[in-house]
C-alpha positions in Angstrom: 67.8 98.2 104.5 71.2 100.1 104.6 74.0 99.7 106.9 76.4 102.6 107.0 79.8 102.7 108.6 81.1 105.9 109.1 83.8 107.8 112.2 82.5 109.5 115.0 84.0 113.1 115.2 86.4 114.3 116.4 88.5 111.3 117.5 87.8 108.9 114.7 85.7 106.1 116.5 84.0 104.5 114.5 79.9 103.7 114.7 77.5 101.7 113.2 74.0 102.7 111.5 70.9 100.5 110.7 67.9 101.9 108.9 65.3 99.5 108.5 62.7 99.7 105.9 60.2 102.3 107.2 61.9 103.2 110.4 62.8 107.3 110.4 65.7 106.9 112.2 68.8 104.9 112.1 69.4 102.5 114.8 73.1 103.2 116.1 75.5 100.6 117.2 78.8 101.4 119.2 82.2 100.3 117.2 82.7 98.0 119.7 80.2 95.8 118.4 82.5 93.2 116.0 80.9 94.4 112.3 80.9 90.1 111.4 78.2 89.9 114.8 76.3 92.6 113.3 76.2 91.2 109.8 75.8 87.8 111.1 72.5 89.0 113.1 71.1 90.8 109.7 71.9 87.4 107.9 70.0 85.5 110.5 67.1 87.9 109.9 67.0 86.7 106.2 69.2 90.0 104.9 71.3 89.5 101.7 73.8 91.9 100.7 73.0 93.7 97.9 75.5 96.3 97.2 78.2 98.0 98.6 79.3 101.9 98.1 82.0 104.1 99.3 80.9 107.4 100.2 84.0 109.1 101.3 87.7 108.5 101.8 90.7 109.5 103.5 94.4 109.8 102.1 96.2 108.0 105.6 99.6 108.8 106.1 101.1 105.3 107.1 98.2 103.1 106.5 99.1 99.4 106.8 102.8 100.3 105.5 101.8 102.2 102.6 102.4 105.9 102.7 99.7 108.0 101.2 96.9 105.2 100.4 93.4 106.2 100.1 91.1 104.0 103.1 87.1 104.6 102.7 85.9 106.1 106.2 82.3 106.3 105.1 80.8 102.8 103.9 77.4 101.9 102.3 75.7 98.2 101.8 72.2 97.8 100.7 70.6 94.8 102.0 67.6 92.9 100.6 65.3 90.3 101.7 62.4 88.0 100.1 58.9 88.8 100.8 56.6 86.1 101.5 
């Protein structure tokens, strides 16, 4: 399963996406689901995070303080999960 952050255009909102093994689509979650419930609900589905990748990245202005800092804006985890 992946889980894929990644902003909504134009104004930078960001949304949530859920592909589950053999679904065609992604399921899509607003940002104003918390991302700890989301995770919490895969975890309670028996998903372990497997790894993490950033696709793409933004240089921010005034990010946190720091002028000219790189923040990811497109984020990947692969989940996996025993079979029984």
């Amino acid at each position: 399963m992946s889980f894929e952050w990644r902003p909504a255009e134009p104004f930078w909102q960001g949304k949530y996406k859920v592909r589950r093994p053999g679904a065609k689509e992604s399921e899509e979650f607003p940002v104003e689901k918390q991302y700890a419930e989301l995770l919490n609900e895969l975890g309670a589905e028996g998903w372990e995070l497997s790894t993490a990748l950033i696709l793409d990245t933004v240089v921010s202005t005034n990010g946190a303080g720091f002028k000219n800092a790189g923040v990811p804006v497109s984020i990947s985890w692969t989940f996996k999960r025993q079979v029984s």
